[in-house]
Backbone as a ProteinNet text record, in pm:
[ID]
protein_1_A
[PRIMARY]
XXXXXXXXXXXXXXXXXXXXXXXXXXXXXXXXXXXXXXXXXXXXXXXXXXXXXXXXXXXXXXXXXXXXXXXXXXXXXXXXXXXXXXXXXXXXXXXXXXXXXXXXXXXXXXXXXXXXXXXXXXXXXXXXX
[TERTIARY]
-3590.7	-3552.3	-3442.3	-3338.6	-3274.7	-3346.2	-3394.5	-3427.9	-3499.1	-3534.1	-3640.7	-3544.8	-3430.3	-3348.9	-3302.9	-3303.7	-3179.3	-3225.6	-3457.3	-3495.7	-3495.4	-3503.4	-3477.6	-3375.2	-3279.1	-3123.2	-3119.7	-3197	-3186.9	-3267.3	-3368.3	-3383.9	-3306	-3268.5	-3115.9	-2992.5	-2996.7	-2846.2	-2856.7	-2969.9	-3035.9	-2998.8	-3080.1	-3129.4	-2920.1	-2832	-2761.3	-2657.9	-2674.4	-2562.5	-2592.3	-2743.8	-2829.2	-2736.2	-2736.3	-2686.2	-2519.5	-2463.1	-2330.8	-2319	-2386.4	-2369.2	-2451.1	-2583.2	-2704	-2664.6	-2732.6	-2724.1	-2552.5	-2578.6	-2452.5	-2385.9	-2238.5	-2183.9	-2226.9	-2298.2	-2329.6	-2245.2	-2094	-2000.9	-1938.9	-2005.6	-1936.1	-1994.2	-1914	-1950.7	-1869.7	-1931.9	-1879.4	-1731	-1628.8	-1531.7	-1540.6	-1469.8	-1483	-1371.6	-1424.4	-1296.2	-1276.3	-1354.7	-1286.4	-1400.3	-1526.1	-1609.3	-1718.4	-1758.7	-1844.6	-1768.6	-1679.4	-1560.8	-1490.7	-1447.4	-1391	-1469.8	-1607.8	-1682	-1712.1	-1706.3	-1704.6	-1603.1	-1501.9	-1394.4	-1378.2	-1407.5	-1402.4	-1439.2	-1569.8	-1714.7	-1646.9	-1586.3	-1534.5	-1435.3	-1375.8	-1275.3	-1314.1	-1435.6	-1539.7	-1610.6	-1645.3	-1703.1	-1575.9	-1468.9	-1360.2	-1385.7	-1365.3	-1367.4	-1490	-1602.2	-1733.3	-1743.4	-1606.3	-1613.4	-1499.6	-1430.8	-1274.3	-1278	-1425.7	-1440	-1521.5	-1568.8	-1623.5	-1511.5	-1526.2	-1369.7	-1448.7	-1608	-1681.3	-1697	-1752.5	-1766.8	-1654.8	-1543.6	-1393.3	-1390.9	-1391	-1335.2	-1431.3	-1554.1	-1677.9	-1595.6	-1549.7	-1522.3	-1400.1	-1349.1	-1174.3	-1285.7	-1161.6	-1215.5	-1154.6	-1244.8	-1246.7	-1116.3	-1102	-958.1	-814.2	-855	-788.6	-845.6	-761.9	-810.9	-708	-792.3	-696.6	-571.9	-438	-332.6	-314.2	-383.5	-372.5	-478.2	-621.8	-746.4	-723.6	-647.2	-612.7	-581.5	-455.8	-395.3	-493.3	-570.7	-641.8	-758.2	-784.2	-907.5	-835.7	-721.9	-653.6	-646.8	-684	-638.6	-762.4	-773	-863.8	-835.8	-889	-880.6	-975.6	-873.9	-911.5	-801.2	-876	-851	-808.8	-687.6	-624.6	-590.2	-620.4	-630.9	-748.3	-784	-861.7	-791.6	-909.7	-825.8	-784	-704.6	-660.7	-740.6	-869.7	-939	-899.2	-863.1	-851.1	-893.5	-1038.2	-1107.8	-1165	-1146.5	-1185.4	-1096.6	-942.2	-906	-867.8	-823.8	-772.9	-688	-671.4	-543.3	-579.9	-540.4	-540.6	-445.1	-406.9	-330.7	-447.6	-405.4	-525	-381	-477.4	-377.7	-478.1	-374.7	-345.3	-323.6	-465.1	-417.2	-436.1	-413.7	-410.6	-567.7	-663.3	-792.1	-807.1	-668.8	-752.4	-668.9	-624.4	-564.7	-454.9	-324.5	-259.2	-149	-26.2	41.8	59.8	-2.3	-18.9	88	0.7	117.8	188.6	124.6	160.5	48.3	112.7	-6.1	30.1	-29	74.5	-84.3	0.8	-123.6	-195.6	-309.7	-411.2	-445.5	-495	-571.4	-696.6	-754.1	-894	-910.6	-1065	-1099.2	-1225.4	-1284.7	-1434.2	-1508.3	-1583.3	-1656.9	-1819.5	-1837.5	-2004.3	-1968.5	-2074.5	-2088	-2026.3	-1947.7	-1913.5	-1764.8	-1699.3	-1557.7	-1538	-1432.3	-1382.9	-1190.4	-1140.2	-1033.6	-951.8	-829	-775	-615.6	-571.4	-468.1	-506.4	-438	-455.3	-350.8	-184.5	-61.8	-96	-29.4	-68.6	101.7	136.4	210	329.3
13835.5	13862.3	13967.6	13982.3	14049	14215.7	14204.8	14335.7	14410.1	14329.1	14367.3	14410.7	14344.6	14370.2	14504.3	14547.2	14674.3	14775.4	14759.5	14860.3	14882.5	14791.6	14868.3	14899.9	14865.3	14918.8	15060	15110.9	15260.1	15354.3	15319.8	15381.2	15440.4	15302.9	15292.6	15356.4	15349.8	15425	15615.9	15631.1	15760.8	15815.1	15767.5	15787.4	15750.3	15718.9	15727.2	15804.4	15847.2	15979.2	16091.9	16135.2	16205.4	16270.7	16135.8	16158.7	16191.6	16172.9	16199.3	16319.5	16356.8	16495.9	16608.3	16575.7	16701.2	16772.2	16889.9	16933.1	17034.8	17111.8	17169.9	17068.6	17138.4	17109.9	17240.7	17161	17240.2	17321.5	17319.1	17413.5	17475.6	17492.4	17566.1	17709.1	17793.4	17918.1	18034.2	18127.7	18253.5	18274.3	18320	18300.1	18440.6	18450.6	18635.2	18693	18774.9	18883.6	19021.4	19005.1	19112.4	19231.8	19188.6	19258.2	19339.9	19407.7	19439.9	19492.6	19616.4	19655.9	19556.3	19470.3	19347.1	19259.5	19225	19191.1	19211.8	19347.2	19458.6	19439.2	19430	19463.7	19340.7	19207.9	19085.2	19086.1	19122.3	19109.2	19198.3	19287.4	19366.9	19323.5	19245.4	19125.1	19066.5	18986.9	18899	18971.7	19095.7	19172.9	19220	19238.5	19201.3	19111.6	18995.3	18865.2	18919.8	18942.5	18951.4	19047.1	19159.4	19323.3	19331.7	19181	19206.9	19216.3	19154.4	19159	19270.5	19370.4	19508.8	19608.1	19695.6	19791.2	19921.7	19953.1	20029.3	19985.5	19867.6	19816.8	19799	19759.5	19772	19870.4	19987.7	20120.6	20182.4	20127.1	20140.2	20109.5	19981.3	19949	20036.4	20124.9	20187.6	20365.7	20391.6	20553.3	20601.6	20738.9	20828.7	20865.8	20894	20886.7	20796.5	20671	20624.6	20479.1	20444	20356.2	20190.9	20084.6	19965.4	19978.2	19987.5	20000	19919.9	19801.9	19711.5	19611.3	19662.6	19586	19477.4	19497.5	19369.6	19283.5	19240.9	19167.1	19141.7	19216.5	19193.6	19074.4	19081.5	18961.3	18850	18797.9	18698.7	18621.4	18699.5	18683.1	18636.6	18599.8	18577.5	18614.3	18664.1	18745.9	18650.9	18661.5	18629.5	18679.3	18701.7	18787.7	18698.9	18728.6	18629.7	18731.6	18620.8	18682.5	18832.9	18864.2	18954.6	19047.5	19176.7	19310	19334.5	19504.2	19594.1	19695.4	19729.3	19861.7	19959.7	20111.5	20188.8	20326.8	20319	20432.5	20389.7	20529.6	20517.6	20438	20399.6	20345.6	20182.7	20113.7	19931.9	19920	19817.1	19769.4	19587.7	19464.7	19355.4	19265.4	19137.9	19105.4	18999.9	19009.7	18969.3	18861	18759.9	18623.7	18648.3	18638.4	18641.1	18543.7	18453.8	18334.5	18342.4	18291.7	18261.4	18208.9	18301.7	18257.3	18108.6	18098.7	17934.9	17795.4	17874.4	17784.8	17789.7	17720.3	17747.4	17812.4	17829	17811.3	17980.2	18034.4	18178.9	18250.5	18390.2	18470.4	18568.3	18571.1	18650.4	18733.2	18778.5	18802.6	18969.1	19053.4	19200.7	19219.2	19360.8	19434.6	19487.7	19541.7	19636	19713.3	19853.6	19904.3	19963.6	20036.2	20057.3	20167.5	20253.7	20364	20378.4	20394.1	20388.1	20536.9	20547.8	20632.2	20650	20703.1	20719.3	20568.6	20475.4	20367.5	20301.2	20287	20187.6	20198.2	20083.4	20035.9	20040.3	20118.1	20118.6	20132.8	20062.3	20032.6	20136.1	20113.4	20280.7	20241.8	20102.1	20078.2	19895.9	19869.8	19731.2	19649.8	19674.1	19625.5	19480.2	19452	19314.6	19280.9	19146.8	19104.9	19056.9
-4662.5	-4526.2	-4518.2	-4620.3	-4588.4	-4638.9	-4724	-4752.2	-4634.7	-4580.8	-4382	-4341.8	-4301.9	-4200.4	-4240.6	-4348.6	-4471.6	-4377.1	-4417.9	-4371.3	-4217.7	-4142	-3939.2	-3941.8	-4020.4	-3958.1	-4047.2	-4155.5	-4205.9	-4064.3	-3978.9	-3869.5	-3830	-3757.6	-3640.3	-3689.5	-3781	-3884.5	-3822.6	-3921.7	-3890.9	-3738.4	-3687.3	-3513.4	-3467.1	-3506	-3433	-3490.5	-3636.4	-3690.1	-3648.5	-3617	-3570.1	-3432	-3361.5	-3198.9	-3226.2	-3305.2	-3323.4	-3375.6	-3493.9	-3541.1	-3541.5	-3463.7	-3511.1	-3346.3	-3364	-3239.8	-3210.9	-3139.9	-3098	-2992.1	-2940.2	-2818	-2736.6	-2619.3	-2496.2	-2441.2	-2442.8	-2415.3	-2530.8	-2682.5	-2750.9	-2760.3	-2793.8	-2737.4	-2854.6	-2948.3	-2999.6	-2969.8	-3063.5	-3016.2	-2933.8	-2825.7	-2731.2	-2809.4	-2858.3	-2932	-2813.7	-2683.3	-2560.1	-2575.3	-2638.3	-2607.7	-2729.7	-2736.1	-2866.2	-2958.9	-2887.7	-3026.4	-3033.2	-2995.9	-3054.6	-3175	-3149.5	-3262.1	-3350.5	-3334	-3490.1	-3526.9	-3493.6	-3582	-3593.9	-3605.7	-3657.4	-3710.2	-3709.3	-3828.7	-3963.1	-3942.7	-4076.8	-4105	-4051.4	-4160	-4208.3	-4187.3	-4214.1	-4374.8	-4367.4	-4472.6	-4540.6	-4531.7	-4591.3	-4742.9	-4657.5	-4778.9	-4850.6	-4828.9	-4922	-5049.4	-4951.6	-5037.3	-5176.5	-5129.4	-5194.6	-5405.1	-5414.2	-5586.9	-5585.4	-5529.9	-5506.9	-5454	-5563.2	-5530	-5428.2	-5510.1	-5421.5	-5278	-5293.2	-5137.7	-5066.6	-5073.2	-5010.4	-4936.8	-5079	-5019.4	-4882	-4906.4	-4793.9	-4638.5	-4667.4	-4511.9	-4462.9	-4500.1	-4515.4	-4482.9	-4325	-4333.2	-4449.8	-4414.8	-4523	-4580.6	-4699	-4709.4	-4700.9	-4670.1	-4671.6	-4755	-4844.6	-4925.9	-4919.4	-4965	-4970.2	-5048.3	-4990.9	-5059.4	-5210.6	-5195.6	-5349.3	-5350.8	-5387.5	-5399.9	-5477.1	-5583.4	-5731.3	-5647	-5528.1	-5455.3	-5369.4	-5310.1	-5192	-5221.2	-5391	-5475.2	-5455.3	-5435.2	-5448.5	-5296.1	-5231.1	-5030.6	-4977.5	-4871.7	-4777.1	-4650.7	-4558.2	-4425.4	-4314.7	-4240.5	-4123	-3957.5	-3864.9	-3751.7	-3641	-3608.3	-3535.5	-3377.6	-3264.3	-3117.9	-3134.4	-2970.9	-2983.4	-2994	-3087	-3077.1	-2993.2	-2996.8	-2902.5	-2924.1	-2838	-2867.7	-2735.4	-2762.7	-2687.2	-2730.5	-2673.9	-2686.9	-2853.5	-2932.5	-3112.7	-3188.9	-3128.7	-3208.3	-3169.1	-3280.1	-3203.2	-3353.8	-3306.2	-3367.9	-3426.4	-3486.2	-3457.5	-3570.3	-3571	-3647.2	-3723.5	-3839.5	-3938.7	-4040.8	-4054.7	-4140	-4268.3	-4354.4	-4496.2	-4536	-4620.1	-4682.4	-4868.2	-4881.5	-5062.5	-5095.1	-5184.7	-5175.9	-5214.3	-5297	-5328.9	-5275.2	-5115	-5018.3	-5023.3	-4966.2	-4912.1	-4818.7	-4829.1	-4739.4	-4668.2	-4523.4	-4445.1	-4544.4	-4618.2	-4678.7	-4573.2	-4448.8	-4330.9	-4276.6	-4109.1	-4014	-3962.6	-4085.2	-4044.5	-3926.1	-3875	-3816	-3848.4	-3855.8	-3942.5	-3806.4	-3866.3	-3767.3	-3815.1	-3706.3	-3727	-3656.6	-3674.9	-3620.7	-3593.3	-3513.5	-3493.9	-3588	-3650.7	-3738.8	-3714.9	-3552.5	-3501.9	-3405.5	-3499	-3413.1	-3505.1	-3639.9	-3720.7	-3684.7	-3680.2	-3694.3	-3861.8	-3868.7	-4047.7	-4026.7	-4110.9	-4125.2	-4184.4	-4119.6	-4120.5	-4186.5	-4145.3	-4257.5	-4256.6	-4404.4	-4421.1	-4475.8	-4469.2	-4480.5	-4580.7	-4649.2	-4711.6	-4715.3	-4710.3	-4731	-4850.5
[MASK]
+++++++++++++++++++++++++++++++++++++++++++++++++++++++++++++++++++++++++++++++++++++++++++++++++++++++++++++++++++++++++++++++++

């Protein structure tokens, strides 16, 4: 008898973690970074983290001429983009948090800026802490 009971309640188990965790929240929503040049230039913080053990690919996201001040340091960091940019016209600006790749405590939130290049956003300085 009890082994019966084990199995209806693995249903019911199911069917109600289901209702607790599957599915989105109906009001969650993209964070708004203030518009499409705002998204780009999130998204390339985002390609940031991916580029940071690629010294070629780094230098990819960085206009021309201007290169990551200290890539060695930059393998050690993790990036992420804090409040929406400031875009005006080709160029924006945003403050980007600096954490320690293998966690802890904010190494700091300098500004970076950026430059539009055609239709691509590429990073024009990248301050590290």
């Amino acid at each position: 008898m009890c082994l019966l009971r084990q199995w209806l309640l693995i249903p019911l188990f199911l069917a109600s973690a289901c209702l607790l965790g599957c599915g989105g929240d109906a009001d969650s929503k993209p964070l708004d970074m203030g518009g499409a040049d705002g998204d780009q230039i999130s998204s390339l913080i985002e390609e940031v983290n991916e580029a940071v053990g690629n010294p070629k690919k780094l230098e990819a996201l960085f206009v021309k001429g201007s290169k990551p001040a200290d890539s060695k340091k930059m393998t050690k960091c993790s990036f992420s983009i804090v409040g929406k940019p400031s875009v005006s016209g080709s160029t924006g600006t945003a403050k980007v948090r600096i954490d320690p790749a293998g966690g802890g405590q904010t190494l700091g939130e300098p500004e970076w800026s950026f430059e539009k290049d055609g239709d691509t956003w590429k990073i024009k300085s990248a301050p590290l802490p």
